[in-house]
N, C-alpha and C positions, 0 to 999 in steps of 0.2 A: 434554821438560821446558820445552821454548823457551814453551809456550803458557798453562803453569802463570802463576799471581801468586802469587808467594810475598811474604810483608810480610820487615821488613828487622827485625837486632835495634838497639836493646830492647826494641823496644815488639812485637816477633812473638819468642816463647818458645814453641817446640816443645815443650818439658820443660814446659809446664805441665799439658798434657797425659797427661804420663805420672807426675805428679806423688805420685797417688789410686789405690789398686785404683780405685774405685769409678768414675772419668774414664778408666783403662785400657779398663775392659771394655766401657765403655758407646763407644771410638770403634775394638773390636774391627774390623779389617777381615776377617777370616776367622775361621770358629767349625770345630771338630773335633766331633763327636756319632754315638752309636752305631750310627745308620743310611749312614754313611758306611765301615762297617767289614765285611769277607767273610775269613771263617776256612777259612783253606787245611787243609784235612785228609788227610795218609796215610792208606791201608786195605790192609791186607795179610787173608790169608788165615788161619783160628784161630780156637780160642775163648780169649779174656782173654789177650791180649795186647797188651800196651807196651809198643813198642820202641824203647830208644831211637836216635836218628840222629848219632852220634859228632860228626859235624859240624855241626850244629845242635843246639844247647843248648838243652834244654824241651823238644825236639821228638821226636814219637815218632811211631811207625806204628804203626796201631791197627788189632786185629781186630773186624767189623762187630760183636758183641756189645757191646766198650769203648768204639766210638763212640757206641753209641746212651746210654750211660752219659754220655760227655764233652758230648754235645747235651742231655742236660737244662741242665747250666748256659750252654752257650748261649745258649740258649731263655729263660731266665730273664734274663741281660744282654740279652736283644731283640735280639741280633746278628742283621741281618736275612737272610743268606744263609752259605750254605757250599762251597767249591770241593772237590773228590773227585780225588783222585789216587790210582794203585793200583799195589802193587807187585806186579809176577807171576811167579809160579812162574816157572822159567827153564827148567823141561820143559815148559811152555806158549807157548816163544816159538817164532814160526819166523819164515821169511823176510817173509811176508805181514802180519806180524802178527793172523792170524786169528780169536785169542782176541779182538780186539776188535770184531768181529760175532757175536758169541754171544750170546745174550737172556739166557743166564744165566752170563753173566761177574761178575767179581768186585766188577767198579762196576755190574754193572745190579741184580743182589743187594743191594749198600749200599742203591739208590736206593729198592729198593720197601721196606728197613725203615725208611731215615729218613721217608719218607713214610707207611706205616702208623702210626708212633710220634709224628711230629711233624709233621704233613699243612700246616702254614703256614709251617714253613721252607723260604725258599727252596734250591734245592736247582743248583747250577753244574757240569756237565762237560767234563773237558778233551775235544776230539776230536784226537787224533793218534795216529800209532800208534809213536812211539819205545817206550812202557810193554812194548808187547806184540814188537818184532820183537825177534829174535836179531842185527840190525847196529847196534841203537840210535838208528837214523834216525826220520825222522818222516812218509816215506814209502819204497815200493815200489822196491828197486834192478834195475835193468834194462842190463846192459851196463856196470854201475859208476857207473851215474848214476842219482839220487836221480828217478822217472821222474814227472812231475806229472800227469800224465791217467790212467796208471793207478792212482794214489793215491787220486784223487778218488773211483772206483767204492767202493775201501771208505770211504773216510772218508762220504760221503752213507750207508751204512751202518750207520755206528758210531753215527755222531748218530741214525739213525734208532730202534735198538735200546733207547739211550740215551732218548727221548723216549717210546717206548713201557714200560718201565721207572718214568718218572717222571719226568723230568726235567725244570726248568722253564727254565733256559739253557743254551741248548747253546754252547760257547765253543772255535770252532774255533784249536788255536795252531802249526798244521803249517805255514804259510808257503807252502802251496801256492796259484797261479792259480786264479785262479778258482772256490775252493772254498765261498764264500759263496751264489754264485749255484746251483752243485749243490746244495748242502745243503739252500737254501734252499727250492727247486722242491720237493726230494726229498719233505722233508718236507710239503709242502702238499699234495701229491697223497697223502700218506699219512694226511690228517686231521690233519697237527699243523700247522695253520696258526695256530694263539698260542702255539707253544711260541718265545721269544724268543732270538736270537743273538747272543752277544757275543765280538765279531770280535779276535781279538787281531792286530789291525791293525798294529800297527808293531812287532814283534819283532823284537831285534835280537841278531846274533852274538854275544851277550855269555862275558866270560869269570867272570860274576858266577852262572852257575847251578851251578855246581861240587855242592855242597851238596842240592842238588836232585836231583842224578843221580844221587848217592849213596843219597839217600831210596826212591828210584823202581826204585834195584838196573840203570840203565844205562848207566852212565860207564864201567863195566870192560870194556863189549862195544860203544863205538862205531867204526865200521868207517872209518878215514879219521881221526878225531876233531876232527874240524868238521861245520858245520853253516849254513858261508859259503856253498852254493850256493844257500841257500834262505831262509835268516834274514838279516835286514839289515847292511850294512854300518854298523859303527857310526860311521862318520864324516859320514853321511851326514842329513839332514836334511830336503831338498826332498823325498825320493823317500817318507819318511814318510808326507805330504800326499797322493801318488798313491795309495798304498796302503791310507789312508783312503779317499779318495773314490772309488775301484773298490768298495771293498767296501760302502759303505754304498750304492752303484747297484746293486750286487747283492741288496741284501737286511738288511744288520746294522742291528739297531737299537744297536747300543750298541760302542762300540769300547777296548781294553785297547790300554795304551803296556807294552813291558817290555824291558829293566830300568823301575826306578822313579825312585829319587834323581837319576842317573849323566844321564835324562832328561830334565827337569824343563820345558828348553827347549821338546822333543818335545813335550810336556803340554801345554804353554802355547798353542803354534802351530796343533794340530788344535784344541785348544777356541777358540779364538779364530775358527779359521778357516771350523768347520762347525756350531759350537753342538749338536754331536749328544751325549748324555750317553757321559761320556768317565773311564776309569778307570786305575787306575796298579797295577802288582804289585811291592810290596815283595819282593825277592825273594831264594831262599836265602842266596845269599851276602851281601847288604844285611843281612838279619836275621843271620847269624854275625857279622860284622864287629861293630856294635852290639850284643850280645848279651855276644859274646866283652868286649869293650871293657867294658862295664857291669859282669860279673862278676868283672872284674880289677880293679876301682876305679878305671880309667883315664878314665870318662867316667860323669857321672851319669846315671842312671835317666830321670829328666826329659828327656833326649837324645830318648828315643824318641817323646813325643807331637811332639816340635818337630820331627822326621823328618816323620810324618806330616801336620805342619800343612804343609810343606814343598811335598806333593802339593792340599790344599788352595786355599791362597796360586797354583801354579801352574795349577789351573782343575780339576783332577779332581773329580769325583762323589761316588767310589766309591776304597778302595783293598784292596787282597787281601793280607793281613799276617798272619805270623804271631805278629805282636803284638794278634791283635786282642781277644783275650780279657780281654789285662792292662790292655789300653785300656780298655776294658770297663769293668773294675771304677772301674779310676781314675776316668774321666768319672761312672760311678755315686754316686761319694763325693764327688765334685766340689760 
């Protein structure tokens, strides 16, 4: 601020500026728009099924028939992409999580009908394998430790199966070493050299996915119930930036902070610091909190776009919301 010149009052009046819609809008510093938005979508198993998620209000798990229903009006708000999360049978999990190298697993089946039905949505996969083991982890236990070299052999894998399927980002969010630079080879020697990665780079231990786990059917079976040996310590900040810039040496074109709001700092510092297009995950428990609040009259509806200007203002791109549909409309009618 020392280098700022700011004029002194009377004659400098801040408020005259904000005096006018019409002087508001025109000295906007930050705009919200519906290419800034990715709708996180459950897929469960079934025909015509909406389920919904106790803990997330509006939100449901959908069998591939009902997504491909809920994506027309996607498609229609231009929402420009979609992230795929899958809930699996719990006679399909084992230690390995192996259902997630299968070509005809339950997200690789979504991929080829959202793509037969809607070939220019983009289309985002998670790669980890907490969905599919029976410990709930996001990799391969070995001796009681979460083992990161053998994780890596399936997750290059999973992405791969994923990309032959359809998939147009693969979005590693296992927090394992080194996995960008595997994936990244894997794939290239397999012909998917533009299928694009987006690194969920600074993931953090948070206690905000509660909600999430519930969705995904793995919170009841994590083994330990933490996720501190591998996900970031959330006090931490500097080590953000390393884990940035490891990964984009390996390979990511695009990097995800999560949490979202709780972050904002996080947001700020890698955009700042690497200019590489940089993204935030509103996430389940951020969207319950808000959600919950608004449908109790405790906090306006209008909360939510300013949530999301929130990621804007702090340099993100792109955010993954499960508000992104309602946004949607609003900005539509805007």
């Amino acid at each position: 601020m020392t280098n700022i010149k700011v004029g002194q009052f009377p004659s400098t009046r801040l408020r005259r500026l904000r005096m006018k819609d019409f002087s508001r809008r025109m000295v906007s510093e930050n705009t919200l728009s519906v290419n800034d938005l990715i709708w996180p979508i459950f897929v469960c198993e079934g025909n015509n099924i909406a389920d919904a998620i106790k803990s997330m209000p509006g939100v449901f798990r959908y069998s591939i028939d009902n997504i491909l229903k809920e994506l027309e009006n996607v498609v229609n708000l231009k929402i420009p992409a979609v992230a795929l999360f899958p809930q699996i049978d719990h006679a399909l999990k084992d230690e390995n999580g192996s259902q997630a190298i299968d070509e005809n697993n339950l997200i690789c089946r979504t991929i080829k009908a959202i793509k037969q039905n809607f070939p220019d949505l983009g289309v985002i996969c998670d790669v980890a394998l907490d969905p599919y083991t029976n410990h709930g982890h996001d990799g391969i236990i070995i001796d009681d430790i979460i083992h990161n070299d053998a994780t890596l052999d399936i997750l290059e894998k999973q992405a791969l199966v994923q990309a032959i399927a359809g998939c147009d980002i693969i979005a590693p969010s296992d927090m394992m070493d080194g996995r960008i630079g595997r994936i990244r080879n894997f794939l290239d020697q397999h012909k998917h050299e533009d299928t694009l990665i987006l690194s969920y780079a600074a993931k953090y231990a948070s206690k905000f996915y509660g909600p999430f786990r519930d969705a995904i059917s793995s919170s009841g079976n994590l083994k330990g119930g933490s996720k501190s040996s591998y996900q970031m310590d959330v006090a931490n900040s500097n080590e953000a930036l390393r884990e940035v810039a490891m990964d984009i040496n390996e390979g990511a074109d695009m990097v995800m902070i999560k949490p979202g709001m709780p972050y904002l700092d996080i947001i700020q510092r890698i955009k700042s610091e690497f200019q590489i297009p940089t993204f935030a995950y509103q996430v389940s428990g951020e969207y319950s909190m808000i959600k919950g609040a608004v449908n109790n009259g405790w906090l306006d509806s209008k909360v939510v776009k300013e949530s999301l200007l929130s990621f804007k203002r702090a340099g993100a791109d792109g955010i993954l919301t499960y508000f992104a549909r309602e946004i949607a409309e609003e900005l539509q009618n805007d």
